[in-house]
mmJSON file of the N, C-alpha and C atoms, coordinates in Angstrom:
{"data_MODEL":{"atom_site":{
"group_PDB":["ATOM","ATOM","ATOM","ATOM","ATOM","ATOM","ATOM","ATOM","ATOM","ATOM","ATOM","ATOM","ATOM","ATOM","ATOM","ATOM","ATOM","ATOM","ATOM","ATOM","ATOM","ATOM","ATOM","ATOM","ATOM","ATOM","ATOM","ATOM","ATOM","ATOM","ATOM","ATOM","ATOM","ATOM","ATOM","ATOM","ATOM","ATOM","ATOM","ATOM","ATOM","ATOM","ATOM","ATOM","ATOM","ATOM","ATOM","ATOM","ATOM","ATOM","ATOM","ATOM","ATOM","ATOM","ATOM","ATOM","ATOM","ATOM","ATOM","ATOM","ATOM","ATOM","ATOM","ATOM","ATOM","ATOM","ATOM","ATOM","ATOM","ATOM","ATOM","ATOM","ATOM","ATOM","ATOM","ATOM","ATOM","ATOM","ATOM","ATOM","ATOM","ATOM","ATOM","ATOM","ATOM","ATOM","ATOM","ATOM","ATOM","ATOM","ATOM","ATOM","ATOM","ATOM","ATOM","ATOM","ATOM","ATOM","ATOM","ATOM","ATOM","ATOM","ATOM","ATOM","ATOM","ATOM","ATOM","ATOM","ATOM","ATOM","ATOM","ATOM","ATOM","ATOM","ATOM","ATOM","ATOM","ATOM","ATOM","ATOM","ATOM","ATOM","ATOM","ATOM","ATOM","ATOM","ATOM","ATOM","ATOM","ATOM","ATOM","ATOM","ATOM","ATOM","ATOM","ATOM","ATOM","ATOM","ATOM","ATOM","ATOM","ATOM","ATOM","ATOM","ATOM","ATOM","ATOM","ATOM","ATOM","ATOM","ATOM","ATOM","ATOM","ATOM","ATOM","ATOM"],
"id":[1,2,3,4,5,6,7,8,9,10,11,12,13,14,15,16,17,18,19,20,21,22,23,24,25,26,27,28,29,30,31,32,33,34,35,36,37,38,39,40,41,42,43,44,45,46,47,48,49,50,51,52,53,54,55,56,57,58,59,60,61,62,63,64,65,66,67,68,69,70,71,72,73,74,75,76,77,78,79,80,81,82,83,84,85,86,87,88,89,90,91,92,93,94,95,96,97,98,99,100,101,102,103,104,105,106,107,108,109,110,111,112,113,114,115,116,117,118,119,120,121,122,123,124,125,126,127,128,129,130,131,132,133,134,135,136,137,138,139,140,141,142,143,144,145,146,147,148,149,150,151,152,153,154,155,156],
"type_symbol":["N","C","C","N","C","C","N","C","C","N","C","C","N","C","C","N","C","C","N","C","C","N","C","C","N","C","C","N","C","C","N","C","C","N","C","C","N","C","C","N","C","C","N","C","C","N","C","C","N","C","C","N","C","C","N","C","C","N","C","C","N","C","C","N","C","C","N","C","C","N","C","C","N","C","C","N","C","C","N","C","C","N","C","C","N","C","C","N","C","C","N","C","C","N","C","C","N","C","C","N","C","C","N","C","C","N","C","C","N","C","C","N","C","C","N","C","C","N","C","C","N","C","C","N","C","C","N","C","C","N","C","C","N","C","C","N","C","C","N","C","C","N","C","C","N","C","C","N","C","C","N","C","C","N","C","C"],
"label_atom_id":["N","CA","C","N","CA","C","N","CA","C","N","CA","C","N","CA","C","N","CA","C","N","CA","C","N","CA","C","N","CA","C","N","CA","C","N","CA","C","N","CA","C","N","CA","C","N","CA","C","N","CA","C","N","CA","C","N","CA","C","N","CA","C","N","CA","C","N","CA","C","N","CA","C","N","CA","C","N","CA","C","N","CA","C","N","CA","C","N","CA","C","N","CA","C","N","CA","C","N","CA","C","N","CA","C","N","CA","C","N","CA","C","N","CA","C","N","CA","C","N","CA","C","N","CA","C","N","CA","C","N","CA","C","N","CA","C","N","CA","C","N","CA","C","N","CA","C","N","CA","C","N","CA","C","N","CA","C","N","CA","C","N","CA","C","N","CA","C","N","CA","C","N","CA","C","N","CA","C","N","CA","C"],
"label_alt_id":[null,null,null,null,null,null,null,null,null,null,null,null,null,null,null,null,null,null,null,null,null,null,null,null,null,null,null,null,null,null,null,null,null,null,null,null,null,null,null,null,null,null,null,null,null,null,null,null,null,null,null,null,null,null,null,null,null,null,null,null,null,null,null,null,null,null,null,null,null,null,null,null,null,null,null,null,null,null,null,null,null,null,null,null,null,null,null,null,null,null,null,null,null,null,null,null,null,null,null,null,null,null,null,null,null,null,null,null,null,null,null,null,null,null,null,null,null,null,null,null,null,null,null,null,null,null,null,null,null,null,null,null,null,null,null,null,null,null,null,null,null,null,null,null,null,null,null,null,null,null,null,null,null,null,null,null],
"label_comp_id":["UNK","UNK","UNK","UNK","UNK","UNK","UNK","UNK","UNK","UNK","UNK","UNK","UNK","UNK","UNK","UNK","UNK","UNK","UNK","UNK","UNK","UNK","UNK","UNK","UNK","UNK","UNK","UNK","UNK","UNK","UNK","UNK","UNK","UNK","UNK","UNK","UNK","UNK","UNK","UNK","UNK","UNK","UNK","UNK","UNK","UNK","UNK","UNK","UNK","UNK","UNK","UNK","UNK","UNK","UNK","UNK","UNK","UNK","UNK","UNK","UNK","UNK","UNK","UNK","UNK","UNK","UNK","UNK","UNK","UNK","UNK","UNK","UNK","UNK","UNK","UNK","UNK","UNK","UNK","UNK","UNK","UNK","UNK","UNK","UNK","UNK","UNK","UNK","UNK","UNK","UNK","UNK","UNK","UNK","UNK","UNK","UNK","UNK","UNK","UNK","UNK","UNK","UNK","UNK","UNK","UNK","UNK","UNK","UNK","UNK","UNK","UNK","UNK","UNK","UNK","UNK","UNK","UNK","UNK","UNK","UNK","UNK","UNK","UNK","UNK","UNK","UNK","UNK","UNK","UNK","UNK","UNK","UNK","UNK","UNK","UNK","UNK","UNK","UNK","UNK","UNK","UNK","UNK","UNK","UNK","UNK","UNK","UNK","UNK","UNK","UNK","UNK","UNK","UNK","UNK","UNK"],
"label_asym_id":["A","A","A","A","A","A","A","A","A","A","A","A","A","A","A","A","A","A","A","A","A","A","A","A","A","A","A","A","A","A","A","A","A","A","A","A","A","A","A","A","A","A","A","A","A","A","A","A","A","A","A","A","A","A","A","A","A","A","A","A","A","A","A","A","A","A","A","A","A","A","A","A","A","A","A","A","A","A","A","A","A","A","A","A","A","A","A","A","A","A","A","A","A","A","A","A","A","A","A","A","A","A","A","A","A","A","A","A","A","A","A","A","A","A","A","A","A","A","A","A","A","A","A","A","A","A","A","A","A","A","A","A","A","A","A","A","A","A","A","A","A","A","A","A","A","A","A","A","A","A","A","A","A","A","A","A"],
"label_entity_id":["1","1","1","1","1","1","1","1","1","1","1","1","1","1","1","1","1","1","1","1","1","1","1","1","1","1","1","1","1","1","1","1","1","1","1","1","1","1","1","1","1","1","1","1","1","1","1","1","1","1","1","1","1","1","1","1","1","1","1","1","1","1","1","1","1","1","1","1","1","1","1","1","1","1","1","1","1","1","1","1","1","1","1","1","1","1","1","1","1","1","1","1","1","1","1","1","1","1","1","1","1","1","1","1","1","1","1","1","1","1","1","1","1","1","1","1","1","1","1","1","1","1","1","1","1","1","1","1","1","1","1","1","1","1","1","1","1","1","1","1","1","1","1","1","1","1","1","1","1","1","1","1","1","1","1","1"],
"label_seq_id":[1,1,1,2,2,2,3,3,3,4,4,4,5,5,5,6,6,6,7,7,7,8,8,8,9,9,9,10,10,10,11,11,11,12,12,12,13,13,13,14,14,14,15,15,15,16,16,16,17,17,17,18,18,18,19,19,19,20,20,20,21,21,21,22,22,22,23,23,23,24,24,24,25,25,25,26,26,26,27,27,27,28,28,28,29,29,29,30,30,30,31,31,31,32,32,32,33,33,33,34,34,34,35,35,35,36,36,36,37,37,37,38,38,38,39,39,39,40,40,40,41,41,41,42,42,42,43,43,43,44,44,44,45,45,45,46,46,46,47,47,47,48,48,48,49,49,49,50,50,50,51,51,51,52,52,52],
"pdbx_PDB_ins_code":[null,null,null,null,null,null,null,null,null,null,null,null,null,null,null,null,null,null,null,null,null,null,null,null,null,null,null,null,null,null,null,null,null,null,null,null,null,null,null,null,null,null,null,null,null,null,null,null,null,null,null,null,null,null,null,null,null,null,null,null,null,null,null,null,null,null,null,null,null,null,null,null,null,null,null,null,null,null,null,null,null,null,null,null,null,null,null,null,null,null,null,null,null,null,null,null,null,null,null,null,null,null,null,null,null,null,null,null,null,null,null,null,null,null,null,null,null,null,null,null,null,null,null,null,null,null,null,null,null,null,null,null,null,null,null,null,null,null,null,null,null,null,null,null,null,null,null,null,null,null,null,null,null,null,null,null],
"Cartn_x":[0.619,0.365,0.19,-0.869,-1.022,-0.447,-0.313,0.369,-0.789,-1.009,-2.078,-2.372,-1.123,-0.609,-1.315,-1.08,-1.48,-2.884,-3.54,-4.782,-5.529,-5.41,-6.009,-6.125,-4.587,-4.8,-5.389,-5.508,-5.919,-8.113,-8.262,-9.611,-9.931,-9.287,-9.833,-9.636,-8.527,-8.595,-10.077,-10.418,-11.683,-12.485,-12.888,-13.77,-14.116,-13.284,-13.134,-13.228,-13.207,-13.296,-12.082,-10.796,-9.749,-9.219,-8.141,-7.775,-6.818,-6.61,-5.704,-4.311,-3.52,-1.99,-2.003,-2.023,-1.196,-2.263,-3.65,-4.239,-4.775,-4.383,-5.195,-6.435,-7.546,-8.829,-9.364,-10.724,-11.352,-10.941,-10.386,-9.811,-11.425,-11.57,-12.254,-12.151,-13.302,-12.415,-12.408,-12.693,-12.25,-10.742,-10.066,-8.627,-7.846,-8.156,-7.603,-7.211,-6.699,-6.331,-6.022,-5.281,-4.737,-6.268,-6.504,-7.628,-7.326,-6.355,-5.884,-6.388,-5.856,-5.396,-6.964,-7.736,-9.451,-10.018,-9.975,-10.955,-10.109,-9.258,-8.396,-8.967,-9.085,-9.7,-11.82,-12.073,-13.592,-13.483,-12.797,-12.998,-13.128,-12.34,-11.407,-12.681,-13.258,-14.543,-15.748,-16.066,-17.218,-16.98,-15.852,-15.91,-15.654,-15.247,-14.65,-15.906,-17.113,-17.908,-19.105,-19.443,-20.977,-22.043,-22.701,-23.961,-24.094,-23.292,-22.83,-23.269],
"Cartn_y":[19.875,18.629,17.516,16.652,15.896,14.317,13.745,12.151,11.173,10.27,9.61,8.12,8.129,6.896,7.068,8.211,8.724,9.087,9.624,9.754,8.148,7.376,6.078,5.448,5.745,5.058,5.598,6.717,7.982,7.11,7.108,7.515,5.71,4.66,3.47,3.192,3.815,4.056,4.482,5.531,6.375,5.181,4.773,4.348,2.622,2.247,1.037,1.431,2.284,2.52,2.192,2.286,2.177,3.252,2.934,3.703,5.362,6.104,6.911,6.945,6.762,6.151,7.231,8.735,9.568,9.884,10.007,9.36,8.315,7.232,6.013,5.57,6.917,6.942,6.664,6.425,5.752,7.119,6.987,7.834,8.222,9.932,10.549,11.616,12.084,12.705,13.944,14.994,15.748,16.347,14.819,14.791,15.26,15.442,15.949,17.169,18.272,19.521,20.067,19.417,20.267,19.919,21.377,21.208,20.468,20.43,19.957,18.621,17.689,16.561,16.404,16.855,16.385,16.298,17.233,17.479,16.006,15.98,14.568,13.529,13.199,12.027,12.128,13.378,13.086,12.846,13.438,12.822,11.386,10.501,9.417,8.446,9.075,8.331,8.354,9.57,9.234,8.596,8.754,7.786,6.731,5.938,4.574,4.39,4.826,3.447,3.267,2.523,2.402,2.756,2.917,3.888,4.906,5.494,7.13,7.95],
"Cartn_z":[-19.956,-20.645,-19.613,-19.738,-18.882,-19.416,-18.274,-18.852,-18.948,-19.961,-19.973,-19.061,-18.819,-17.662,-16.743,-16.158,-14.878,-14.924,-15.816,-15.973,-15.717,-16.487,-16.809,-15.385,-14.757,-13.251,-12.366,-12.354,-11.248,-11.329,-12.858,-12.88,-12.814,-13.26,-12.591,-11.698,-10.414,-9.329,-8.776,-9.156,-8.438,-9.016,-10.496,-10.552,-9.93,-9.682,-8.576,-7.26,-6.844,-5.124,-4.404,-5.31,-4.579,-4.063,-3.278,-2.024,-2.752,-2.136,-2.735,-2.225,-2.408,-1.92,-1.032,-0.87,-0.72,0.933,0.604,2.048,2.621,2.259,2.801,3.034,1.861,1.823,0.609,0.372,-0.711,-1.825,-2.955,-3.689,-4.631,-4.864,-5.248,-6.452,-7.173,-8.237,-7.254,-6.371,-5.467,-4.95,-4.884,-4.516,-5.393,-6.899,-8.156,-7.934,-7.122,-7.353,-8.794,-9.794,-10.705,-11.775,-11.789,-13.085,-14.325,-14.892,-15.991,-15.901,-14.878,-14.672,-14.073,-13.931,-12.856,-14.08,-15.289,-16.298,-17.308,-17.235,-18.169,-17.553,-16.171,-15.226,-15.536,-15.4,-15.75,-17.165,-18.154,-19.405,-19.88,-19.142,-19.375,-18.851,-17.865,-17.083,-17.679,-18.278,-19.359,-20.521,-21.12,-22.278,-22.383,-20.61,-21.248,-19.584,-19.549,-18.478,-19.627,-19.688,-20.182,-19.356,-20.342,-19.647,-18.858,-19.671,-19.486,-20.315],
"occupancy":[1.0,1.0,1.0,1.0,1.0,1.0,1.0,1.0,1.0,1.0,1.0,1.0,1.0,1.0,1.0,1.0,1.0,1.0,1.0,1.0,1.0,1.0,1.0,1.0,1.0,1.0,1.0,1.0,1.0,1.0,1.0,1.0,1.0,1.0,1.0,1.0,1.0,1.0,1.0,1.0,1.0,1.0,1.0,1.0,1.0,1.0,1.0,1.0,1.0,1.0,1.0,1.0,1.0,1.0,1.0,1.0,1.0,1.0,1.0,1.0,1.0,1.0,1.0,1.0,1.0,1.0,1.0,1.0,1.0,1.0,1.0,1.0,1.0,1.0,1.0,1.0,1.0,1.0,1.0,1.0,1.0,1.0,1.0,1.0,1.0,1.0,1.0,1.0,1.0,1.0,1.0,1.0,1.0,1.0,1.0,1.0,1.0,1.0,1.0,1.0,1.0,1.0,1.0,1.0,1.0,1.0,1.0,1.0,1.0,1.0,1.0,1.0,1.0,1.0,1.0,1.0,1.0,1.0,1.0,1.0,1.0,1.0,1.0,1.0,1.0,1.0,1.0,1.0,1.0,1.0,1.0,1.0,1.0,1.0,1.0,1.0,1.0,1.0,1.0,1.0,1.0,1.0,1.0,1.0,1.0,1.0,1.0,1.0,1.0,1.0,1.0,1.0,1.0,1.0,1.0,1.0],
"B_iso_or_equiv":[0.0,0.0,0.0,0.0,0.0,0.0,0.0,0.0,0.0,0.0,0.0,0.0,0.0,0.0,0.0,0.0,0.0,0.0,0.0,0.0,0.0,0.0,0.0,0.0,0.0,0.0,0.0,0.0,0.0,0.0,0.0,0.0,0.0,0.0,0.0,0.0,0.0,0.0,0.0,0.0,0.0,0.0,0.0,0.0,0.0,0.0,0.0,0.0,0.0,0.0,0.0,0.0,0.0,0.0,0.0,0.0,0.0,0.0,0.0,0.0,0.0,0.0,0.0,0.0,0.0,0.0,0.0,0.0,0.0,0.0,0.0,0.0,0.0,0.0,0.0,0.0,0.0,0.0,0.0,0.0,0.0,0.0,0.0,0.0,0.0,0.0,0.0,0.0,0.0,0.0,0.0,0.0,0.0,0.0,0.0,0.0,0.0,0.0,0.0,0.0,0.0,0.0,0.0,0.0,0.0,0.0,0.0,0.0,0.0,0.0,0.0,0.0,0.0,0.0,0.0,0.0,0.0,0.0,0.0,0.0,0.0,0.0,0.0,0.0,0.0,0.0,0.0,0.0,0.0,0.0,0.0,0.0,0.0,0.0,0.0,0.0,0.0,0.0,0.0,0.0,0.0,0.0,0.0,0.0,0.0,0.0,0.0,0.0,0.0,0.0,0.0,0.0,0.0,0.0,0.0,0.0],
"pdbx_formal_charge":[null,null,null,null,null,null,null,null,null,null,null,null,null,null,null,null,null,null,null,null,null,null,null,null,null,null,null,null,null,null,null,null,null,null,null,null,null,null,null,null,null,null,null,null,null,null,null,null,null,null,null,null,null,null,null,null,null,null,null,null,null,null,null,null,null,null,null,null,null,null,null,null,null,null,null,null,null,null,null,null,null,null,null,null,null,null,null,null,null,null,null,null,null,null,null,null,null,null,null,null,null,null,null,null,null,null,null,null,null,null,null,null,null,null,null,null,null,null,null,null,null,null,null,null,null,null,null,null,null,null,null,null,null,null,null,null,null,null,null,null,null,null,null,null,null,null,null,null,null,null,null,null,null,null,null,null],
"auth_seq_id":[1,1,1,2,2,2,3,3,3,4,4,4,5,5,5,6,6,6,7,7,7,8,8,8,9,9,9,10,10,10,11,11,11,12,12,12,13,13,13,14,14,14,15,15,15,16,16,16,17,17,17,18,18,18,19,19,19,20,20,20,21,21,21,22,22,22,23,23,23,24,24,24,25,25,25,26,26,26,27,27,27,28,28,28,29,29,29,30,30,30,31,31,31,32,32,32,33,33,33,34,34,34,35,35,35,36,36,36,37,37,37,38,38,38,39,39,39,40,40,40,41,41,41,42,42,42,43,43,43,44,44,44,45,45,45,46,46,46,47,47,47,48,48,48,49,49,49,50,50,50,51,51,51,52,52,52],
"auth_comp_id":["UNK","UNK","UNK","UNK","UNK","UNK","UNK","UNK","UNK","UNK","UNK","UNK","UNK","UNK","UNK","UNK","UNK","UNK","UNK","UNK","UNK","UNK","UNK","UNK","UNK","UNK","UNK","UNK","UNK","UNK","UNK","UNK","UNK","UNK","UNK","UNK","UNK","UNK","UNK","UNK","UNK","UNK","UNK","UNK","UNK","UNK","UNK","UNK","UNK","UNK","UNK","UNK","UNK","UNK","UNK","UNK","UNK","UNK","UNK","UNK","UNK","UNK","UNK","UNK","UNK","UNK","UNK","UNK","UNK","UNK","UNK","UNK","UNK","UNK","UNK","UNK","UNK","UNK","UNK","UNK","UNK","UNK","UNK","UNK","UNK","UNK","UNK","UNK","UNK","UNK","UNK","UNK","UNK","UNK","UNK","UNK","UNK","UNK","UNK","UNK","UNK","UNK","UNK","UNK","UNK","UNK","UNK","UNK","UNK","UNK","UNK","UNK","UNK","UNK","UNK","UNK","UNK","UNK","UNK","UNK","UNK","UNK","UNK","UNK","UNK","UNK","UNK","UNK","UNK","UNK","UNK","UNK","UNK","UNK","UNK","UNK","UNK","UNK","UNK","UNK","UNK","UNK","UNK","UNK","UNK","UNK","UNK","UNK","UNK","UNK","UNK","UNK","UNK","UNK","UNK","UNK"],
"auth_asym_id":["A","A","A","A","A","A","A","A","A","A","A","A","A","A","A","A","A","A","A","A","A","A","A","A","A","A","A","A","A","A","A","A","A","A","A","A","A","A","A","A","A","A","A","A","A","A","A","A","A","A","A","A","A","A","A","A","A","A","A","A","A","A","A","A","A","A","A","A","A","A","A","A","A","A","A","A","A","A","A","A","A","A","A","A","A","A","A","A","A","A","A","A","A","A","A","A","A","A","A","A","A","A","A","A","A","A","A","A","A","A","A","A","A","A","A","A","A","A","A","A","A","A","A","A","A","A","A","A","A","A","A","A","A","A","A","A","A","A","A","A","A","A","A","A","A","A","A","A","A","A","A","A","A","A","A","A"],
"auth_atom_id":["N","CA","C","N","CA","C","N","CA","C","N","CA","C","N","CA","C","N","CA","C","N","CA","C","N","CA","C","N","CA","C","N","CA","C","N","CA","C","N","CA","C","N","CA","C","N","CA","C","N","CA","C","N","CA","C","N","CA","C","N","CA","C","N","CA","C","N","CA","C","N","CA","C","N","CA","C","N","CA","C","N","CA","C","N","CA","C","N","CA","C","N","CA","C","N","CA","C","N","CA","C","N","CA","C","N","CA","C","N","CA","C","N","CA","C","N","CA","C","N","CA","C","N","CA","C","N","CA","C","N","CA","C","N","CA","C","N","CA","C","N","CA","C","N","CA","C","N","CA","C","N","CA","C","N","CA","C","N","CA","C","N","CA","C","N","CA","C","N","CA","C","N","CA","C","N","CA","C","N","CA","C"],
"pdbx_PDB_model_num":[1,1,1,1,1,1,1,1,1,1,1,1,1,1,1,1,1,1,1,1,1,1,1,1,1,1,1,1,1,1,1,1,1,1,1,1,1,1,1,1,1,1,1,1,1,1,1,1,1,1,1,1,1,1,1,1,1,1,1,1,1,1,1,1,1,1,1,1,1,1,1,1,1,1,1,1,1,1,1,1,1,1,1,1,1,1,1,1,1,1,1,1,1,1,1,1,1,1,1,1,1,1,1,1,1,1,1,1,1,1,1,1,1,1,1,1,1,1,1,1,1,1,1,1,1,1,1,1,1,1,1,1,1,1,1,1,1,1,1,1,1,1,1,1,1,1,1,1,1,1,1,1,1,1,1,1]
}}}
């Protein structure tokens, strides 16, 4: 089960070009290891950018 907290921040993180805490690099959806939690973050990104 994934947390939706963490989703929401993870993916306006990526989608702002902010940093990723854990390496000090422009945060990517890549960095997502757990499938669960990458496919919750691309979800979260198509339905909430426009013009998608």
């Amino acid at each position: 089960m994934v947390n939706p907290v963490v989703v929401r921040i993870a993916a306006e993180r990526i989608k702002s070009g902010g940093l990723n805490p854990k390496t000090g690099i422009v945060y990517v959806l890549d960095d997502i290891t757990n499938e669960a939690y990458r496919a919750a973050v691309e979800n979260y990104i198509l339905g909430n950018t426009e013009g998608i």
